[in-house]
Structure formats: structure tokens, C-alpha cells
N, C-alpha and C positions, 0 to 999 in steps of 0.2 A: 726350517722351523726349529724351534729349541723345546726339544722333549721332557721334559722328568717321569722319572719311571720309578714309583713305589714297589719295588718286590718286597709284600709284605708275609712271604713266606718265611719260616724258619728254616730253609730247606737248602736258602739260597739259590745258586744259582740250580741245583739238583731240583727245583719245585716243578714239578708239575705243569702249573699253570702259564711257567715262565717258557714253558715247551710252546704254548701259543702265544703270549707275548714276541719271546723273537721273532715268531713266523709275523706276525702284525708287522713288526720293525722292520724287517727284512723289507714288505711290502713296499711302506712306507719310504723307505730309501731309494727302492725302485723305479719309484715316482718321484725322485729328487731326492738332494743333497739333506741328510739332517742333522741338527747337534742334539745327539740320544747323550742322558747322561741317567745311569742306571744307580738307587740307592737299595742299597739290602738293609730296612729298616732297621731288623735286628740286631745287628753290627751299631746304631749310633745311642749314643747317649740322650734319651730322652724322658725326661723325668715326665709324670703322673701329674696333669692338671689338677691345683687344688681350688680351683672356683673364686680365687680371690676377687677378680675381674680388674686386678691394677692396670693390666695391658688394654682393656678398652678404657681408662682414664687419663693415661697419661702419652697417649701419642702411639703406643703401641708396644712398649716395652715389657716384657715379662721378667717378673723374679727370679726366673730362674736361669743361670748360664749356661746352659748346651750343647747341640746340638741345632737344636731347632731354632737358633740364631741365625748361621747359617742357610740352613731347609727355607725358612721365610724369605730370605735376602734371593735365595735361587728361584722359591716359585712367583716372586714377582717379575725375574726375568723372565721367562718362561712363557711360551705357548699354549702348550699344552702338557695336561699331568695328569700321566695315565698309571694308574691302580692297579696292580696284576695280586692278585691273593685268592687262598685256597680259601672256601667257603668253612668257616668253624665257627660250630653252632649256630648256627643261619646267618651269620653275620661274619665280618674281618675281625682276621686275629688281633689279641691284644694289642699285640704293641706297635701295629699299624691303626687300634682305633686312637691309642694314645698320642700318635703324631694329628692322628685328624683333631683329637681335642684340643692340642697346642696351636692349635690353629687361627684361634682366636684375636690373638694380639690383632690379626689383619682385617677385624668388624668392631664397630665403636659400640657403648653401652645405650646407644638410642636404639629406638624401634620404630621401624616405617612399613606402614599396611602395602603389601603389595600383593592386589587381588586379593582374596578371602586369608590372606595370611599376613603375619606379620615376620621380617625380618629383622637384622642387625646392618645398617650398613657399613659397607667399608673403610674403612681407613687409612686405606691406598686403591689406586684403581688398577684394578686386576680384571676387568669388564672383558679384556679381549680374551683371557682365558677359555681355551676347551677343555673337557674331561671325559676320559674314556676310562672303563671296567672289565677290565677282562679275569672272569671267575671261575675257577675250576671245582669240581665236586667229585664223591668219590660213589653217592647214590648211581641208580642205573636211568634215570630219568629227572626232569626239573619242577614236578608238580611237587608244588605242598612241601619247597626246597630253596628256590635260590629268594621268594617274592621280599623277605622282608630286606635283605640287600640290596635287590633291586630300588624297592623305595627307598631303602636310607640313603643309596646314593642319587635318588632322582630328587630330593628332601634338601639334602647337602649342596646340589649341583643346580638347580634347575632349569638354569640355561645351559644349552651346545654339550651337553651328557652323547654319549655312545654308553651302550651296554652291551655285554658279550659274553652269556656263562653257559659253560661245555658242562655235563654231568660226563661220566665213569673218567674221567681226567688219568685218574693213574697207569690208565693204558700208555697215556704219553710218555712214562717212563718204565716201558717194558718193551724191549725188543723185539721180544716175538709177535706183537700186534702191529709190528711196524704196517703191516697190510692193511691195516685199517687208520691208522693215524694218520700216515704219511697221506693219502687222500684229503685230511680232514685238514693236516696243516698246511697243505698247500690252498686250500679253501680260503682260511681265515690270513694267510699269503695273502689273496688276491681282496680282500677286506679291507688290509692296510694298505693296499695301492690302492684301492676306489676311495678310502679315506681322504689320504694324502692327496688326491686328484681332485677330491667334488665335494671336501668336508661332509659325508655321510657315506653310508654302505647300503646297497639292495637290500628291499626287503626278504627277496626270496635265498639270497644268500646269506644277511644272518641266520634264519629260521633253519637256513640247513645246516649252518656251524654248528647251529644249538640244540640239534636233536641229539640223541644215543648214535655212538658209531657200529654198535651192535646191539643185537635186537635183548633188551632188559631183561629176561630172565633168563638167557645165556651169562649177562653179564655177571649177573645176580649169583648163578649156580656157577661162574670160576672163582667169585671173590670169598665162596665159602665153602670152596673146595671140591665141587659135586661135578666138575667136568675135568 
């Protein structure tokens, strides 16, 4: 399968969240041959959607020359195009929402009711696409935290979506927790290989990827200095 992978961190390949990313990939390969092709957002040129909507009028072409010339041409090859970004301010960082708003040129300016909603349809068929989310957090817990993400990408996506969001994530880039990560990443390991095999994951093993790896107000009182 041919992968694309958004690291919509600024942190690069040092993010966080990209700690469980690989471990998905890793899985995924485990389970077969893949073509991963990984983009560090921040690194491309991608200009600020200005709402003109010339790209849903004339066949799919935008004003602007970037980047995301490119990005389009790739996720229509593409299988699947999985998201990895730190949770900021309840939602994905800027300049990962700014690629998802370029996104446009690939739905036409009509609208067609599908179930109590209405959409854009496409302008190319990208129908067999999947989308996966894998979301890190720096809270000690996911209430009243990851939900409006969740929905924008189940809003965005709303066929063949995975979602995947870890809270205290910064553990993954600290060593001396390796005792508790390294459990956690081989978990979400075994995630991307049940993906890759049977296109979905257990429910009882996402629910355990995405609990706390330690108990929240331990986690609470190292991040603010009190153990």
C-alpha cells in the first residue's frame, strides 16, 4: 500500500507523536511490504487558502503555485493518508490545518445531500482512500480534550477513518519513562499490524493505547515539578 504521512508537528521528526506514528509503521510493514512516504508539513511551501473557490470552477486548479501542487498529485496516488500531529488548542496545528484547507481544489462547487448532510463532491475519485489520526497530548487524560478533533476529522473523513489519541505523549520523548512507553509503543506496534492485516484495530486494544500510561495526577505533579 502507498502511505502518506502528514507530520504536522513543528518538531519534526523530534514530535512526540511521531514516537507512535513509527511504532504504527513499523507494524504495518510487519504485515507487508509498504511505500511510506513521510511529509514534515512545516518544511513545504504552502500558502493560506483565500476562499476564492477558482479550484472548484475550473477543473481543479488553484491560484496558487506551491507546494500543494505536488501534495494533491500524491494523495491521489495514495492509499492511505495518515495525520500524526500534536493536539494544539483542541485542534491541529496551523500549518497542517492550512494543507487540509488546500484541499479543496479535489471537491467541485456543487453540493449533494448525503444523509442529513450535505457535501462537496469530488473532482477526482479518491473513493478508495483510508484515513488514519494518530494524536498526541501533553494533558494527563482525554476528557474534555481530544473530542473536537476527533470530530473534525470524523466531519473531514467520514468514510474508513481510524482514530488514535494518546494524552501525556511527552513521556515519549523522555528516557527515563522508557518503562512505561516502551509497553505502550509496542501496543499501538501491534495496531499497525492488525490495521495492515484486517483494515481495522480491537476495540479493546485501541481503548488501551488510549488510556494514561500513568496514573493522572502522578503525571500531573512531574509536569509541574512536585515529584
Amino acid at each position: 500500500m502507498k502511505i502518506m504521512v502528514f507530520n504536522g508537528s513543528p518538531k519534526r521528526e523530534r514530535s512526540d507523536t511521531m514516537h507512535m506514528t513509527r511504532a504504527f509503521l513499523k507494524g504495518m510493514e510487519e504485515a507487508g511490504s509498504q511505500d511510506i512516504h513521510v511529509i514534515d508539513v512545516i518544511d513545504k511551501d504552502i500558502k493560506y487558502c483565500c476562499g476564492c473557490f477558482t479550484c472548484k470552477k475550473n477543473g481543479g486548479t488553484c491560484i496558487y503555485d506551491d507546494d500543494m501542487k505536488d501534495i494533491l498529485a500524491e494523495i491521489l496516488e495514495s492509499d492511505i493518508l495518515l495525520f500524526s500531529y500534536p493536539l494544539y488548542s483542541y485542534g491541529m496545528p496551523a500549518h497542517l490545518k492550512a494543507l487540509i484547507d488546500r484541499t479543496l481544489p479535489l471537491s467541485s462547487m456543487a453540493m449533494k445531500k448525503v444523509g442529513d448532510r450535505y457535501l462537496h463532491p469530488g473532482q477526482a475519485d479518491f473513493s478508495r482512500l483510508r484515513y488514519i489520526m494518530i494524536c498526541g497530548c501533553g494533558f494527563p487524560n482525554s476528557r474534555k480534550n481530544f473530542e473536537p478533533a476527533r470530530e473534525q476529522f470524523r466531519l473531514l473523513f467520514p468514510g474508513g477513518h481510524t482514530i488514535i489519541t494518546v494524552p501525556e505523549s511527552p513521556m515519549f520523548n523522555a528516557p527515563e519513562a522508557e518503562i512505561v512507553t516502551g509497553p505502550r509503543l509496542e501496543l499501538i506496534r501491534e495496531a499497525g499490524k492488525q490495521y495492515a492485516e484486517k483494515g481495522e484495530i480491537d476495540g479493546k486494544l485501541l481503548e488501551e493505547i488510549m488510556s494514561p500510561m500513568i496514573p493522572e495526577d502522578t503525571y500531573a505533579a512531574i509536569v509541574n515539578g512536585g515529584v
